[in-house]
C-alpha positions in Angstrom: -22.4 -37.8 12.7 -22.7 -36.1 9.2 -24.1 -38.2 6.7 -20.7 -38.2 4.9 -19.1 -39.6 7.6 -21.4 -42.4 8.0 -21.0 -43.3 4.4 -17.4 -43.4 4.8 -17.6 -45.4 7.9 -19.4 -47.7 6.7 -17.0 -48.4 4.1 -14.1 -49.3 6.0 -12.8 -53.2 6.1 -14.2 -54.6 8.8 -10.5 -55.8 10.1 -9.7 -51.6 10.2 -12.1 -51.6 13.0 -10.5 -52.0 16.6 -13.9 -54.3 17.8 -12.9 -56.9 14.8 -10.1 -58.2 17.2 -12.2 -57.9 20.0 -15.0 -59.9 18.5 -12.5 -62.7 16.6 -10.9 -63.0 20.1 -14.4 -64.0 21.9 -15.4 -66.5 19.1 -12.1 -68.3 19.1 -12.3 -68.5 23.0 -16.0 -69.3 22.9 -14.9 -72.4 20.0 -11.4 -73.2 22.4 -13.5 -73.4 25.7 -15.7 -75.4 24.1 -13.1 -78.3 22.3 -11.9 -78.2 26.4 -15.3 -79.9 27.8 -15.8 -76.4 29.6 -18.2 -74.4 27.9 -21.1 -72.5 29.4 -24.4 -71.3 27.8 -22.7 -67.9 27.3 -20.2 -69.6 25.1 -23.0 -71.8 23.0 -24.3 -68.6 22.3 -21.4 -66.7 20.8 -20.7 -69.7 18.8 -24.7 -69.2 17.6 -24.3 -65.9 16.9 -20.9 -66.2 15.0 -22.3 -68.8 12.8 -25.5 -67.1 12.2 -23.7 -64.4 11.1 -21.6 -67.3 9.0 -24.9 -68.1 6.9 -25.9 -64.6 6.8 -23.3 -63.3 4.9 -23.4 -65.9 2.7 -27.1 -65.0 1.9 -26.1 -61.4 1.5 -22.9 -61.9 -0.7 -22.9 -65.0 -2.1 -19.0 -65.0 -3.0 -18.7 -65.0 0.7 -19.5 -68.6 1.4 -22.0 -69.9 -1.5 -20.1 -72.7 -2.4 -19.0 -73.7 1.0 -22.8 -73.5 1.7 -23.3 -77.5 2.7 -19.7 -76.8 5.2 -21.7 -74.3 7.1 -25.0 -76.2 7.3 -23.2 -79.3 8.8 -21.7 -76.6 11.2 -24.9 -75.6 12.0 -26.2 -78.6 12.6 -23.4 -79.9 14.9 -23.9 -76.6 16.8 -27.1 -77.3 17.4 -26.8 -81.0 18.0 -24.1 -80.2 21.0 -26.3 -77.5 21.9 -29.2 -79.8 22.7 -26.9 -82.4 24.4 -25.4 -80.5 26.5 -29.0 -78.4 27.6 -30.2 -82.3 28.4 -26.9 -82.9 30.2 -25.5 -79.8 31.7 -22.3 -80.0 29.7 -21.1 -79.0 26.2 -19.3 -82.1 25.2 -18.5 -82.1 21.5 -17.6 -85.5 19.2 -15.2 -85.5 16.9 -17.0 -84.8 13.6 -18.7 -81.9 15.5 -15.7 -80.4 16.3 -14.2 -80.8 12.4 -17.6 -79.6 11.0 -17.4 -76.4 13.5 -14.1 -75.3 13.3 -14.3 -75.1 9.4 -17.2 -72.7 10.1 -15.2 -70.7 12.4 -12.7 -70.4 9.5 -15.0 -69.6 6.5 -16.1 -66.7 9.1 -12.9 -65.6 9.7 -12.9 -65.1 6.3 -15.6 -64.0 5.7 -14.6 -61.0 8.3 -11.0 -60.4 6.3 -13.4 -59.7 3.0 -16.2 -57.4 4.4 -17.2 -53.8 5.1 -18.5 -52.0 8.2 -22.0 -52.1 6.1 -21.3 -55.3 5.3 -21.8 -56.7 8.8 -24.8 -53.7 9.5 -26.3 -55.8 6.6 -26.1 -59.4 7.5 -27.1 -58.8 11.4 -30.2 -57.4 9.9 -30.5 -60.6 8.1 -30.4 -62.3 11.9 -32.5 -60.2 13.1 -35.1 -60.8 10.5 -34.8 -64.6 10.6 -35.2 -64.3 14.3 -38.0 -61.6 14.2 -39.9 -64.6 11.6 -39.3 -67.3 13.8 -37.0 -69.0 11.3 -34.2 -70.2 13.0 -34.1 -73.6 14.5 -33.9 -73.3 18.3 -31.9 -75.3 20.4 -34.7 -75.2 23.3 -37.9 -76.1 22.3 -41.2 -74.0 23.7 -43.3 -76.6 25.6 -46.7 -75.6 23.8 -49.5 -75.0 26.9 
């Protein structure tokens, strides 16, 4: 691909792109299988990677989520704290609260995906990756140290 084209590709909404329903579909199911009792690892880890990508583009345009910034965290954190319950248990079983806290996430994100670019999303999964690369994000399964 020319460099043009890149450049122009790159500029597109990210909702112009045919992978944006693709991807919205998998995140709602992940979130729907998960309100059911019946979700699986695979699922806990779309959700992850959905809101990761929630706070990222938050950090890398702040009019994209800045001042729902404690809403995302208390997502996060009911993620996580359903993630560890149901690593312990063998099933995904959300409260109530959880459920609240997470589903506003998956809306800020949905939005968050009507406002961006193709760069846009290039941008903030390189803000994962970094965070992941520095051993900053919390894990759900802790290393047993040796």
């Amino acid at each position: 691909m020319d460099a043009v084209s890149w450049v122009l590709a790159g500029l597109k909404p990210f909702v112009s792109v045919p992978i944006s329903t693709d991807l919205r579909i998998k995140n709602h199911s992940a979130m729907d299988t998960l309100r059911r009792g019946d979700a699986t690892r695979a699922d806990i880890d779309v959700l992850i990677g959905a809101f990761n990508m929630c706070e990222a583009y938050m950090r890398l345009r702040p009019e994209l989520g800045s001042d729902w910034a404690d809403e995302i965290k208390a997502g996060m954190d009911a993620l996580h704290a359903v993630g560890k319950r149901g690593v312990e248990s063998g099933r995904f079983i959300l409260k109530a609260t959880e459920l609240v806290a997470m589903n506003l996430v998956m809306e800020i994100h949905d939005a968050q995906l009507e406002n961006t670019t193709v760069h846009d999303m290039e941008k903030a999964m390189d803000i994962v990756a970094q965070e992941y690369r520095a051993r900053r994000m919390r894990p759900i399964v802790e290393k047993e140290k040796a």
